[in-house]
C-alpha positions in Angstrom: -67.9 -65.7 -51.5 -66.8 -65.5 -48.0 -63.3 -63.9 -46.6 -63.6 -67.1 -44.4 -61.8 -70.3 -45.3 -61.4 -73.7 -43.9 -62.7 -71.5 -40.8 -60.2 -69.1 -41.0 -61.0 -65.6 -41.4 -57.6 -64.5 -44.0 -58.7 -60.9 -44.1 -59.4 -60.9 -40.0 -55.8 -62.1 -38.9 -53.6 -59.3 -40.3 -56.2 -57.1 -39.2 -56.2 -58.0 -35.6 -52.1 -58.1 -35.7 -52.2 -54.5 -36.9 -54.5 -54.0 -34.3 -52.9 -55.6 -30.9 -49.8 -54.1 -32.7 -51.4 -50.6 -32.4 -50.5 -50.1 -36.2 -53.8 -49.4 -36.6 -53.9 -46.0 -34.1 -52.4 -44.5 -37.0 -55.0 -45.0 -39.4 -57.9 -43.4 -36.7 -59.2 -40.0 -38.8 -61.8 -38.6 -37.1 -63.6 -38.3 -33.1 -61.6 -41.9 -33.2 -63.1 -43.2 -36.7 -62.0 -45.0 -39.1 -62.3 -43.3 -42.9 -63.7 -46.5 -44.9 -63.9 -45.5 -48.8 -65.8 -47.8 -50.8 -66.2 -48.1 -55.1 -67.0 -51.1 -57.5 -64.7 -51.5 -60.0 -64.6 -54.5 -62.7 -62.1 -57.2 -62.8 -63.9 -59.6 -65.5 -65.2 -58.9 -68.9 -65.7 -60.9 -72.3 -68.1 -61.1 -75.1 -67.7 -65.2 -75.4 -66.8 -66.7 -71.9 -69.1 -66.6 -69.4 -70.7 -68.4 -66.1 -73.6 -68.5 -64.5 -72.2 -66.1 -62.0 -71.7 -63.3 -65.0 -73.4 -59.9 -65.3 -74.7 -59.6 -68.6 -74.8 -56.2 -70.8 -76.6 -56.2 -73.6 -76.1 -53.8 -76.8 -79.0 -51.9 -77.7 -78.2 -51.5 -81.1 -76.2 -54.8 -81.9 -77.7 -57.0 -79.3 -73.9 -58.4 -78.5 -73.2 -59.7 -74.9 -70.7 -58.7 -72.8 -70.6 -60.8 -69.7 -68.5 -59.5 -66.9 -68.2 -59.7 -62.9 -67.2 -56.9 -60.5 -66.7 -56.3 -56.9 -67.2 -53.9 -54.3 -64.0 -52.9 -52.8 -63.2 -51.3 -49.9 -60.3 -50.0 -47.6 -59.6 -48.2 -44.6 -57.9 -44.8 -45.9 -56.0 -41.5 -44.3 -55.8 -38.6 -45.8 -52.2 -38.5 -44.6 -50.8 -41.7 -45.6 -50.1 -43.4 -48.7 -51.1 -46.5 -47.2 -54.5 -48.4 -47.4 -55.9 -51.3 -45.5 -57.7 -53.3 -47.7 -61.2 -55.3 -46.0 -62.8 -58.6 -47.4 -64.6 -57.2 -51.0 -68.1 -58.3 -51.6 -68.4 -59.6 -55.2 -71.1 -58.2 -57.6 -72.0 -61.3 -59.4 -75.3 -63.2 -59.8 -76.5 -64.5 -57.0 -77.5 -68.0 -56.5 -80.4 -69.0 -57.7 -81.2 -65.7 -59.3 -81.6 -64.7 -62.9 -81.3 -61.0 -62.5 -78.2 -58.7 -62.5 -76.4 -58.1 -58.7 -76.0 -54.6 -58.1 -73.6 -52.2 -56.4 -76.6 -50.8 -53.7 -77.1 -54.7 -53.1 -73.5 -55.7 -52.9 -73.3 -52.6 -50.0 -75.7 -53.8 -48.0 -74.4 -57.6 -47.5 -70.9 -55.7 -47.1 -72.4 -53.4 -44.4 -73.9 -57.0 -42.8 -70.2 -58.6 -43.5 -68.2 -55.6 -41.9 -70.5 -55.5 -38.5 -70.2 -59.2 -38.0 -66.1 -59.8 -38.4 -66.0 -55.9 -36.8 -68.8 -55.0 -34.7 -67.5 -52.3 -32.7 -65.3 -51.2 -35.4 -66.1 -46.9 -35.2 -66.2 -46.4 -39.1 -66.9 -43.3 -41.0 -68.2 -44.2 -45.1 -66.9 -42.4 -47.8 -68.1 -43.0 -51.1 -68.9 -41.2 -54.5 -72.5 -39.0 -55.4 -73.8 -42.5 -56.5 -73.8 -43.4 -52.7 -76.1 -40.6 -51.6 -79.7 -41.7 -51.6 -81.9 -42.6 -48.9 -82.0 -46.8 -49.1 -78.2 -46.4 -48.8 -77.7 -43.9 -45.9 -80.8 -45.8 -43.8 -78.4 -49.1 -44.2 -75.1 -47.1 -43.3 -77.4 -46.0 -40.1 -79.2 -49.3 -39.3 -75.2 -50.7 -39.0 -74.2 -47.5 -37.1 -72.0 -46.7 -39.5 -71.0 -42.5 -40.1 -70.6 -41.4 -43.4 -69.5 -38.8 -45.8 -70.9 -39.1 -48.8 -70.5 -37.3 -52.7 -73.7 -35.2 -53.9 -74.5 -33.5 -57.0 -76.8 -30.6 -57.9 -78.2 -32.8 -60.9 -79.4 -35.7 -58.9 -80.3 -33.9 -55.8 -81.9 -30.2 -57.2 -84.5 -30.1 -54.0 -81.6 -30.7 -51.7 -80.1 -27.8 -53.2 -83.0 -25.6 -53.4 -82.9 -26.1 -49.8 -79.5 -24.9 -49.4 -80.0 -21.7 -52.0 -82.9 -20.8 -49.4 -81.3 -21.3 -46.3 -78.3 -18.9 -48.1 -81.2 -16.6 -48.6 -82.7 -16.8 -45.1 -79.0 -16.3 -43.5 -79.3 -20.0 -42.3 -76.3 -20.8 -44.3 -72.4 -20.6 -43.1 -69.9 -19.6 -45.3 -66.2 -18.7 -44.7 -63.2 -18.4 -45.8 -59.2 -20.0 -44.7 -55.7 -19.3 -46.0 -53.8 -22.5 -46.7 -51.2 -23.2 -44.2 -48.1 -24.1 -46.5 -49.2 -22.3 -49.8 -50.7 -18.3 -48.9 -51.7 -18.7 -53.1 -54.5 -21.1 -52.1 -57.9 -20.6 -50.4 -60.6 -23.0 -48.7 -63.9 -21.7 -49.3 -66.9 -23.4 -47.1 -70.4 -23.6 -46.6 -72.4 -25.7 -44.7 -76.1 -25.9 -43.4 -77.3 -28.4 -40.8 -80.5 -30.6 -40.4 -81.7 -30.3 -44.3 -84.1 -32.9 -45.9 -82.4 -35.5 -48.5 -85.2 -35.1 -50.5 -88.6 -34.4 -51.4 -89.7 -38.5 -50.9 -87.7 -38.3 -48.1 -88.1 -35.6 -46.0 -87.7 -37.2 -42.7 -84.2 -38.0 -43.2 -82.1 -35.4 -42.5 -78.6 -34.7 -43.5 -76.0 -32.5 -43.2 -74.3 -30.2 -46.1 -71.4 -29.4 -47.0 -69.6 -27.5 -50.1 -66.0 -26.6 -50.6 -64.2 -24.7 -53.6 -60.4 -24.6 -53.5 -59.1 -22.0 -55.0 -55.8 -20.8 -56.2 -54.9 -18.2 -59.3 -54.8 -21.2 -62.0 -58.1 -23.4 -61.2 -61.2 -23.4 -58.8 -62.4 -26.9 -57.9 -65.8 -27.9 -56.5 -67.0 -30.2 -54.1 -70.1 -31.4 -52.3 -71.2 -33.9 -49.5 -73.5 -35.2 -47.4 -73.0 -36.1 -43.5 -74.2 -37.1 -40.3 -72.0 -35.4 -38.3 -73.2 -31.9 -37.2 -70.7 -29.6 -39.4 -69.3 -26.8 -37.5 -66.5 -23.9 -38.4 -64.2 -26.2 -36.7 -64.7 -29.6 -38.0 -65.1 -28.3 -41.6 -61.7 -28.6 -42.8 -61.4 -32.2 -41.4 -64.4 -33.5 -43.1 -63.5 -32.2 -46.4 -60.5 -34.0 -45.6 -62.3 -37.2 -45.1 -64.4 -36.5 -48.7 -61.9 -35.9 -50.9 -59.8 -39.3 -49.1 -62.6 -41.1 -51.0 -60.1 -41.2 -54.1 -57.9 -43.0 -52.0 -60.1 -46.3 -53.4 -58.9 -45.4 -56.8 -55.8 -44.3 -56.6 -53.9 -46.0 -53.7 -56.0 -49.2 -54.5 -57.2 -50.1 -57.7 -54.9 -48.1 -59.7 -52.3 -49.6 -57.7 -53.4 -53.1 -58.3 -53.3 -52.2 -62.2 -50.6 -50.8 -62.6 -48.1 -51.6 -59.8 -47.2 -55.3 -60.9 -50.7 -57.1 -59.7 -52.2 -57.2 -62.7 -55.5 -56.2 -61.9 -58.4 -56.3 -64.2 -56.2 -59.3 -66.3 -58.9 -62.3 -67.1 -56.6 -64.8 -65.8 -59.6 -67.5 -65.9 -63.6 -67.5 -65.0 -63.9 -71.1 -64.2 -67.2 -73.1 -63.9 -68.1 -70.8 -60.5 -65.9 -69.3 -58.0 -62.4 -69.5 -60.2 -62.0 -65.6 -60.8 -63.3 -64.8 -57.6 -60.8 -66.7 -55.7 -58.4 -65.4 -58.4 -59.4 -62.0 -57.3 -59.8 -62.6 -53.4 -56.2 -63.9 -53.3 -54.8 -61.0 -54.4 -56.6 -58.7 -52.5 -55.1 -60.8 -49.6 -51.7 -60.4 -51.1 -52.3 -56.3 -51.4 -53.3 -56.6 -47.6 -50.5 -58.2 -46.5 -47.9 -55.5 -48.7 -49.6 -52.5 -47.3 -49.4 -54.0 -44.2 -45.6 -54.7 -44.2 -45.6 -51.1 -45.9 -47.0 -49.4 -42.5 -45.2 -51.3 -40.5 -41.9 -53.1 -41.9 -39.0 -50.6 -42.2 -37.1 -53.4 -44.0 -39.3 -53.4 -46.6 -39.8 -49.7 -47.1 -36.2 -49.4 -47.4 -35.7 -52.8 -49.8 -39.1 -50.7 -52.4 -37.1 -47.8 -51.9 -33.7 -49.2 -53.7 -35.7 -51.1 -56.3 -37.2 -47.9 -57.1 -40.6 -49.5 -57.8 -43.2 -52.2 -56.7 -43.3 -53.4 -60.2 -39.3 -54.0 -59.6 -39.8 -55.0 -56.3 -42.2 -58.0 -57.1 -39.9 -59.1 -60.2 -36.7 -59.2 -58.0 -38.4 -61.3 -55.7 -39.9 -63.9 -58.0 -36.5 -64.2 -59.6 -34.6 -64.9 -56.2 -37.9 -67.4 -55.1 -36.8 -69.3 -58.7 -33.3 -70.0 -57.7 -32.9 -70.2 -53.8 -34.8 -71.5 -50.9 -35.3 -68.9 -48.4 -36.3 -69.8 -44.8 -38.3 -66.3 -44.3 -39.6 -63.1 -46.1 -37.0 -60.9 -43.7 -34.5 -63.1 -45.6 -35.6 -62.3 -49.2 -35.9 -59.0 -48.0 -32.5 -58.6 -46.4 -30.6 -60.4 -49.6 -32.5 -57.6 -51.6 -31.4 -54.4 -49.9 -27.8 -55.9 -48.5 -26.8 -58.0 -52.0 -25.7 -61.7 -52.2 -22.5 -63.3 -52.9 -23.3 -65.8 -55.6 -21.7 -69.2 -55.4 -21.4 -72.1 -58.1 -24.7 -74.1 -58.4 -24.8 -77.6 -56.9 -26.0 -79.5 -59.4 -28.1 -82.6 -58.5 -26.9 -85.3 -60.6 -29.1 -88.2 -61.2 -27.2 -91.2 -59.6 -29.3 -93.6 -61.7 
């Protein structure tokens, strides 16, 4: 399924108004990059509808099928703003004219194909979970010229950390220390090595490491990633920055779709083929054009803030769109945050 329809390009068009509108500066994270954080999430699932298009999970013990559909879903994140910019998802579904399961590593690389064709000189830094971090992956983020900053773990990569125990051995390894800026109680703890084999199958692909602890007197947490930029004393902080963002995908996204009055993850219909997919490319659309009014509409930052809550926000709206014909969103908008004085109804009698 295509962002493109009726050869119109949906996603594109607020895209390149945030662009010529230099909306978009703001969103630039790093050597003039844009953070991209990618994640599959589910929006489909049953255990007696189904389409062709449907995954199927099978029970080992029961044999029951649950057939379900997801999608790879991605937006252009900050570490510094609540705001996301969602791009065109690439659905996880069967393919046509196959009979086996799509995956997420397949799914990535016609988004990688997707992205460089609406965006080909679009500079983009990846950031995605440890999932994200083997070889067939990272040689597709290179062949599009694509950055990245990827999650790794000591359980699926032990020779990659070998390598990193022996370099902190050999004095190969940088570590230090910073005090956090606005709370003295926490600490950022690095360590880094440059130019280490991904693995043992693939030791002519070479990465760069980093690890991070934060620290303060009631928890320690841990992280781990896996870059192509060449990590330095001075860039450290920043691309932990641009790690951790990778949540942003859950938590300014998805979660936000869930729980924030889109409904999200609601089986509001599978249809014969493309029905929940449309379903689910039209609200991504709507999300898109929210975040961008969010980043860029002070009317409507200040109309959220009364209502106290999107939720609010979206059933206000719908309400008012029952009962009066507005001739623009700025309208709707305005009648929200500045009231209405509410006349009589004219009632449109039937002169038969």
């Amino acid at each position: 399924m295509s962002s493109t329809f009726f050869g119109i390009n949906y996603f594109g068009t607020p895209y390149s108004k945030l662009q010529r509108g230099k909306a978009l500066e703001r969103l630039a994270f790093f050597q003039g990059c844009y953070l991209l954080s990618l994640d599959g999430t589910g929006y489909f699932s049953s255990k007696k509808i189904f389409s062709d298009n449907c995954l199927q999970k099978v029970n080992k013990k029961t044999g029951e099928i649950t057939y379900y559909q997801q999608m790879l879903g991605a937006a252009i994140v900050h570490p510094d703003l609540k705001e996301v910019i969602p791009l065109a998802p690439e659905f996880i579904i069967k393919q046509d004219g196959q009979s086996k399961n799509d995956c997420e590593r397949n799914a990535a690389k016609r988004f990688f194909d997707s992205l460089r064709k609406d965006h080909p000189h679009l500079p983009v830094i990846i950031t995605e979970d440890a999932l994200s971090s083997n070889a067939p992956h990272i040689r597709e983020a290179e062949k599009y010229n694509l950055h990245y900053i990827l999650g790794v773990k000591k359980g699926d990569h032990p020779f990659l950390f070998r390598k990193v125990e022996e370099a902190q051995e050999n004095g190969e390894a940088v570590q230090f220390e910073l005090v956090d800026n606005d709370n003295p109680q926490k600490t950022h703890r690095f360590l880094f090595v440059n130019h280490l084999p991904l693995n043992e199958s693939n030791q002519d692909l070479l990465i760069n490491f980093l690890e991070y602890w934060e620290i303060t007197s009631e928890k320690t947490q841990h992280f781990s990633w896996v870059t192509d930029f060449t990590i330095t004393k001075g860039n450290s902080y920043e691309l932990m920055r641009g790690g951790r963002a990778r949540w942003k995908i859950e938590n300014e996204t998805f979660n936000t779709l869930k729980n924030q009055g889109y409904h999200f993850g609601h089986n509001y219909g599978l249809g014969k083929k493309n029905l929940s997919v449309v379903f689910v490319m039209l609200m991504m659309l709507a999300f898109l054009v929210d975040q961008t009014q969010q980043l860029c509409c002070p009317l409507f930052r200040a109309t959220w803030h009364k209502m106290g809550s999107k939720r609010e926000l979206w059933d206000r709206m719908r309400s008012l769109f029952r009962d009066f014909a507005f001739k623009s969103m700025r309208m709707l908008y305005e009648a929200l945050f500045y009231g209405m004085k509410f006349q009589p109804p004219i009632i449109l009698y039937d002169d038969d």
